[in-house]
NUBA-139012 format. One record per residue: residue number from 1; x, y, z of N, C-alpha, C, O, CB in turn. Coordinates in steps of 0.001 Angstrom, whole numbers, plus 500000, padded with zeros to 6 digits. Glycine has a CB too. Layout:
<bamis>
NUM;X;Y;Z;X;Y;Z;X;Y;Z;X;Y;Z;X;Y;Z
...
</bamis>
This chain:
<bamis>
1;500848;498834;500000;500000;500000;500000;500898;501234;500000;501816;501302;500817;499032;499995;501220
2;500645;502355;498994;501561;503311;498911;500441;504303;499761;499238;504071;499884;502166;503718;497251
3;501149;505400;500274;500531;506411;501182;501332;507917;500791;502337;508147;500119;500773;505888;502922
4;500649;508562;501336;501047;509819;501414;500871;510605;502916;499983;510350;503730;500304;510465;500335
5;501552;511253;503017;501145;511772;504802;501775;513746;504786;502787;514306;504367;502630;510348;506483
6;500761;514114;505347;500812;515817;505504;502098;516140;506634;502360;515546;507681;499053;516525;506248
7;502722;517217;506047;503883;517522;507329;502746;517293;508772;501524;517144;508791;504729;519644;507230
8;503601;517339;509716;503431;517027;510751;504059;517063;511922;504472;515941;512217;503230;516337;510596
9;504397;518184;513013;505497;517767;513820;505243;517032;515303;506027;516739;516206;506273;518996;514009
10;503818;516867;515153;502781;516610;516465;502992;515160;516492;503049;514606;517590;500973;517069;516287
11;503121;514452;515367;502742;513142;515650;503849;511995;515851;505013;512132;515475;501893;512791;514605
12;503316;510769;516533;505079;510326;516478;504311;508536;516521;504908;507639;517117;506563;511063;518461
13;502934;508273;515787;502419;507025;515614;502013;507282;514319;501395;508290;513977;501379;506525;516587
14;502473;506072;513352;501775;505725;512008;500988;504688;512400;501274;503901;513302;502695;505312;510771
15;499480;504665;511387;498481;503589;511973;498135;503681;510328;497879;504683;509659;497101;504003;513467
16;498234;502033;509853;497474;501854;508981;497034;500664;508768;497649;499692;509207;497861;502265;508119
17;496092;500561;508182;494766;499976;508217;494185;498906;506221;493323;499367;505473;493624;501777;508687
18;494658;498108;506045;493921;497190;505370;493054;496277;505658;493204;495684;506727;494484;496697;504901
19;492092;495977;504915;491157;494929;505162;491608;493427;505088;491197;493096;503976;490121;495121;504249
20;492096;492552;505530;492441;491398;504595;492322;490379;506151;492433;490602;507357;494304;491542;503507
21;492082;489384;505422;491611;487930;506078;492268;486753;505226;492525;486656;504026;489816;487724;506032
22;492516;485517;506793;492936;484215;505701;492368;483529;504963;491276;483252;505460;493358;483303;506078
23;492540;482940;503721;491787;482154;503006;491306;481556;504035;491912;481764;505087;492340;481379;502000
24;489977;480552;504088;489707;479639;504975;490021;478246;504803;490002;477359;505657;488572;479737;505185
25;490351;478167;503421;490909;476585;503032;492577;476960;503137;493287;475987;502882;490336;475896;501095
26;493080;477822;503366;494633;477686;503924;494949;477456;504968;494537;477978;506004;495352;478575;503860
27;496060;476293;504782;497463;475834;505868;497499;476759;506624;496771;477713;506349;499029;475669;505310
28;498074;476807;507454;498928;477866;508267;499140;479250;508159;500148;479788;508617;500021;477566;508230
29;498069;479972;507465;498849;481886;506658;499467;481957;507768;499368;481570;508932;497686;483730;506256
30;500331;482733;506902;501594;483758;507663;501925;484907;507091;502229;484771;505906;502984;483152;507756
31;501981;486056;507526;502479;487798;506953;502790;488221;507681;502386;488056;508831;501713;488873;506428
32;504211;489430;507078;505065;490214;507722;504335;491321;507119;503357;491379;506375;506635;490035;507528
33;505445;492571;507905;504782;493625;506849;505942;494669;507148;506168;495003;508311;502952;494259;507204
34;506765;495241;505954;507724;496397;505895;507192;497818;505585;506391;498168;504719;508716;496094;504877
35;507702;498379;506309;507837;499945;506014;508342;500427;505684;509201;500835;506464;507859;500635;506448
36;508438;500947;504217;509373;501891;503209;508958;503420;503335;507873;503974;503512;509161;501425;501506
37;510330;503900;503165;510248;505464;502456;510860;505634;501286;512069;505456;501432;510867;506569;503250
38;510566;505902;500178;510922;505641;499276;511615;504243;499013;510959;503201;499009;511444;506557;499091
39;513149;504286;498766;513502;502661;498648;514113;502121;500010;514428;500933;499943;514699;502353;497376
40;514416;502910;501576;514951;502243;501960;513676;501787;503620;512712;502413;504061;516486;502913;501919
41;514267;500582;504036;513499;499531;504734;514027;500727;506173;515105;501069;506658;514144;497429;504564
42;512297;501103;506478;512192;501672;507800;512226;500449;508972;513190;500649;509711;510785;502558;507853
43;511638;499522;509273;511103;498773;509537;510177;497070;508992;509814;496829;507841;510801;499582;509854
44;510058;496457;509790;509465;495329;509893;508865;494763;511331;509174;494566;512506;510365;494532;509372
45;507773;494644;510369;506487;494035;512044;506063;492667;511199;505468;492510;510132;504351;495477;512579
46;506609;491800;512113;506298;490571;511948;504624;489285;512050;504173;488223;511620;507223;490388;512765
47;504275;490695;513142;502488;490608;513448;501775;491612;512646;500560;491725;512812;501997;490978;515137
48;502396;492361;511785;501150;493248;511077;500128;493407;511841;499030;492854;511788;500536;492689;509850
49;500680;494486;512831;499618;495115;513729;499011;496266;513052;497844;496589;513273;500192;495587;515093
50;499953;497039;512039;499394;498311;511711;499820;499555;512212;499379;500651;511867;498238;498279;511975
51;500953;499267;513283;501169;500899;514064;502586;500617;514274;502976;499514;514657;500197;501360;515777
52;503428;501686;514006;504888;502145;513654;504986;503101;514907;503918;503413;515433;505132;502974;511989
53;505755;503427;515256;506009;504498;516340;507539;505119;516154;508501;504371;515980;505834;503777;517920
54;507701;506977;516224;508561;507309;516218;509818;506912;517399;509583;506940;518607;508142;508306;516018
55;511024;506585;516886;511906;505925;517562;512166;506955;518865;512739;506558;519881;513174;505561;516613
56;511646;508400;518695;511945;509244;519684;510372;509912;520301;510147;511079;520620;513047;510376;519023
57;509516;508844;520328;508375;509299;521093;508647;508765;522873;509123;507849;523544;506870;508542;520282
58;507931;510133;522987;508326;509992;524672;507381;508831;525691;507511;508604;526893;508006;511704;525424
59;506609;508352;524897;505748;507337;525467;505816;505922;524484;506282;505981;523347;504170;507997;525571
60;505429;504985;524918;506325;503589;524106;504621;502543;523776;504012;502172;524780;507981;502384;525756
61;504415;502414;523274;503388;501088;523051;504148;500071;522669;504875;499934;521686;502230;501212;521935
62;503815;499150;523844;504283;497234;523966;504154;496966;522556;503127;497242;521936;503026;495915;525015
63;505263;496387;521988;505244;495670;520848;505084;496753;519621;505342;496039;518653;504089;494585;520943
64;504943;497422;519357;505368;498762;518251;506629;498911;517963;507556;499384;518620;505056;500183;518726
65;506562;498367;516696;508392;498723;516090;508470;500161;515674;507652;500908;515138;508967;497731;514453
66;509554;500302;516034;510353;501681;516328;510884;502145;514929;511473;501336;514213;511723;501470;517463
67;510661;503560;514497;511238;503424;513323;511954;504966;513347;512251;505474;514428;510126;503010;512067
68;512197;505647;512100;512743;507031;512209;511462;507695;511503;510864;507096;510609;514357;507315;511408
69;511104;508872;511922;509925;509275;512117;510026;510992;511221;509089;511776;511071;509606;509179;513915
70;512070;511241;510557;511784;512664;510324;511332;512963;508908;511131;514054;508374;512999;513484;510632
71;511230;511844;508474;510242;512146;506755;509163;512200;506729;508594;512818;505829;510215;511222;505635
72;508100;511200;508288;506806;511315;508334;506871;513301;508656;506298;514200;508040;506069;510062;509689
73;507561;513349;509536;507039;514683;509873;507643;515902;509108;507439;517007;509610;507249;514896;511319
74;508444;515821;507823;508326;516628;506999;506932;516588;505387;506742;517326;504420;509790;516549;506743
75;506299;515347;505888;505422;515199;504445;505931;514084;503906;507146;514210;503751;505539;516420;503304
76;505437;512838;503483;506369;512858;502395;505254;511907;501338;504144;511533;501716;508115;512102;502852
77;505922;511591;499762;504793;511347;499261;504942;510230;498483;504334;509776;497513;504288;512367;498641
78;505940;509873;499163;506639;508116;498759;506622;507098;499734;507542;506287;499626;508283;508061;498434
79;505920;506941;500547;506363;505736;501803;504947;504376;501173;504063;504655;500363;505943;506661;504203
80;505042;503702;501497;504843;502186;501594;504851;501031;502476;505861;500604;503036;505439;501847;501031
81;503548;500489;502586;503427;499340;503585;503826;498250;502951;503296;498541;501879;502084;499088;504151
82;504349;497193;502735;504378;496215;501725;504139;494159;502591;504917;493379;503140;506226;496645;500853
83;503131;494136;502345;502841;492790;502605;503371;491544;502428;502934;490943;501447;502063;492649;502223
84;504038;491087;502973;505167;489660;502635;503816;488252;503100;503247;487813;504099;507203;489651;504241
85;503859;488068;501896;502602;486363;502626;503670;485379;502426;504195;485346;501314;500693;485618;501367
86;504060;484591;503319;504955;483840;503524;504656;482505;503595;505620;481740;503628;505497;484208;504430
87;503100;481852;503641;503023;480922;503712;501364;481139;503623;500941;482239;503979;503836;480350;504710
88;500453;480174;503182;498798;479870;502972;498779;481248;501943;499716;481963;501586;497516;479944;504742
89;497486;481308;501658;496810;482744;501209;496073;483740;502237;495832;483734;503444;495702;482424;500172
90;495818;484673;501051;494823;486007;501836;494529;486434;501382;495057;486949;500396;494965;486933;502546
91;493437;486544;501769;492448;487695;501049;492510;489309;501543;492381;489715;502698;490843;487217;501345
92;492766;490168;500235;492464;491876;500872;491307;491979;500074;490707;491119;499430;493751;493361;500531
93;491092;493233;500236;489756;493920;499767;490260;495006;498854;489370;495503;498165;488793;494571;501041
94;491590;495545;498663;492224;496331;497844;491911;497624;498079;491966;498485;497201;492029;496016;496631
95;491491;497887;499532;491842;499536;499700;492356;499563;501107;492286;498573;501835;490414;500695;499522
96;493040;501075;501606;493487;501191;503127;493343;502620;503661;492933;503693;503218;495049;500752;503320
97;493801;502215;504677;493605;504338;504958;495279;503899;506359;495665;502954;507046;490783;505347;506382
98;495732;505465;506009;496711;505558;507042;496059;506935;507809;495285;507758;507321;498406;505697;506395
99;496609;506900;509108;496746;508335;509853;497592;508230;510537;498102;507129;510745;495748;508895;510622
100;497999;509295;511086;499054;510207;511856;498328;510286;513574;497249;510739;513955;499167;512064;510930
101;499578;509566;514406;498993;509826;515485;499646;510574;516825;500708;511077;516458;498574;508701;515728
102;499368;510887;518514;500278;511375;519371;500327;510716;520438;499259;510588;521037;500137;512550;519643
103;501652;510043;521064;501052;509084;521987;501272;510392;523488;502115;511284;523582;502135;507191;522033
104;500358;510080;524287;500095;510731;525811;500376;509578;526437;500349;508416;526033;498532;511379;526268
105;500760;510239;527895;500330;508808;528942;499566;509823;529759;499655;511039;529924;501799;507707;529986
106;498695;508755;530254;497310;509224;531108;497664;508368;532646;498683;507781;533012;495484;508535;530167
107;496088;508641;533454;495816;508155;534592;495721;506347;534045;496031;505429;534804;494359;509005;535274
108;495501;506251;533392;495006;504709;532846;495613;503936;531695;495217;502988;531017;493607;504777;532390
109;497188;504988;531717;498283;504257;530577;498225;504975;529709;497856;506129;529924;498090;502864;529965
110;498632;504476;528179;499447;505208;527006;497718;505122;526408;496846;504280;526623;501159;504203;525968
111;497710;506771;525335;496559;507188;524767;496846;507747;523042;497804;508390;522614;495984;508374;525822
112;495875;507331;522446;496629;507687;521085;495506;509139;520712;494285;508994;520761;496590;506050;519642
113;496291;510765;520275;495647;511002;520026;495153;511472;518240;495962;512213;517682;495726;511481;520958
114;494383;511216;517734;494286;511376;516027;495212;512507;515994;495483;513042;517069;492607;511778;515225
115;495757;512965;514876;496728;513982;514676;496365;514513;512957;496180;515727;512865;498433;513257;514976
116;496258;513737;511681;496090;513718;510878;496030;512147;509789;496616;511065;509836;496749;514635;510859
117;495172;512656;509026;494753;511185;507980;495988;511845;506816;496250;513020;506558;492446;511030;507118
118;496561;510618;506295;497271;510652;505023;496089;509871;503811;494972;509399;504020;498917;509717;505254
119;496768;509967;502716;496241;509649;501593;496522;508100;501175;497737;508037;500992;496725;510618;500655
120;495976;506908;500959;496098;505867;500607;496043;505995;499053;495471;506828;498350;495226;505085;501272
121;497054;504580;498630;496663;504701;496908;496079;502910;497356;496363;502297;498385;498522;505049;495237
122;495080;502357;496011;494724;501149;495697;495932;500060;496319;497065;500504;496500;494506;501144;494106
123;495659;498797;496594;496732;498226;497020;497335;497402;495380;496547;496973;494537;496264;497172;498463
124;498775;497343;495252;498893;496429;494028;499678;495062;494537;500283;494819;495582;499782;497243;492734
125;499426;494321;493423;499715;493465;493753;501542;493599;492947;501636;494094;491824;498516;492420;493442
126;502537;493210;493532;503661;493279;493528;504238;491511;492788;504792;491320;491705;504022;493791;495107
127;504091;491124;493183;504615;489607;492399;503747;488129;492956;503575;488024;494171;506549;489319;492870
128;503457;487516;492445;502959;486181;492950;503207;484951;492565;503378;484645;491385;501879;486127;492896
129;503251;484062;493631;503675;482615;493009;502591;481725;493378;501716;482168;494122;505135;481973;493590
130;502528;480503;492949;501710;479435;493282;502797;478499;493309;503796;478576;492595;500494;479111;492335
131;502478;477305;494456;503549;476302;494595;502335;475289;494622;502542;474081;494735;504748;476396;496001
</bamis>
């Protein structure tokens, strides 16, 4: 999924969001999922949770990979989620949405607050095999 995201100096959580489910007649699915800026590898979340966090946010969410955060917050209009299926199938629905978020800590733990929506493009499909 390619994205686009508005300068920003407030925010220090990426959250994005595809639809997709396992085949139900597949083995075992399995997906990673990388984070590009242009060509080079911000990151990798091995649970495709959906949420990136700036490596210098002052509050931490368990299990959020850490990434560098100063291209989200100049704009930028090249970054990319990219889906690794590593094993069974999946189904997407071929659209997503990203936003921009701020983490707080509160009386009752870490709080995310909306900050700004970026622009999603269609998801493509990048290469496929059948075994």
């Amino acid at each position: 999924m390619k994205f686009t995201l508005p300068p920003t100096a407030d925010a220090d959580l990426l959250s994005t969001e595809v639809d997709y489910f396992p085949e139900p007649l597949s083995v075992r699915p399995a997906m990673s999922c990388q984070l590009f800026e242009r060509d080079q590898l911000l990151g990798t979340d091995a649970s495709c949770a959906g949420h990136w966090q700036s490596a210098a946010a002052a509050v931490r969410l368990p299990g959020t990979p850490l990434v560098d955060f100063s291209t989200f917050a100049a704009g930028t209009t090249t970054a990319r989620v990219e889906y690794v299926v590593s094993s069974g199938s999946w189904v997407f629905d071929g659209g997503g949405a990203v936003s921009l978020g701020r983490t707080t800590m509160t009386a009752t733990g870490p709080d995310v607050t909306y900050v700004a929506a970026g622009t999603a493009s269609p998801l493509e499909l990048i290469s496929s095999s059948c075994r």
